[in-house]
Phi, psi and omega in degrees: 000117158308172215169120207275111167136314169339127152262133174207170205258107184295161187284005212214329154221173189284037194231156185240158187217134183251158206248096197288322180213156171213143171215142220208107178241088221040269136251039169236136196248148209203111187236133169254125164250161164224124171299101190291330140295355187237303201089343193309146171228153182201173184243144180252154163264128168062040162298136181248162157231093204292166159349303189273354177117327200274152181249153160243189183207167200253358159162156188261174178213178165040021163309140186190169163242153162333156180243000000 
């Protein structure tokens, strides 16, 4: 289960991501996340969380870096 403060490892690339804010809007989840190495932040649509613990999104928005 996700969890706002959690880090986790996309499934698709070597970058981790902490999870800042998270809202479950039906079946859609919605997040701010940070690229924990970059700093970058964006809020991902349709964040999944796999089998494995990694998470994926189904597209971003409001990318930006951190201040």
């Amino acid at each position: 289960m996700l969890k706002v403060g959690q880090i986790r490892r996309h499934s698709r690339m070597d970058s981790y991501f902490q999870i800042l804010e998270l809202e479950q809007n039906g079946r859609c989840t919605t997040a701010l996340i940070k690229n924990t190495s970059s700093g970058w932040v964006c809020k991902a649509h349709y964040l999944l969380e796999n089998q494995d613990g990694t998470i994926e999104w189904g597209y971003s928005t409001e990318g930006r870096f951190a201040s």
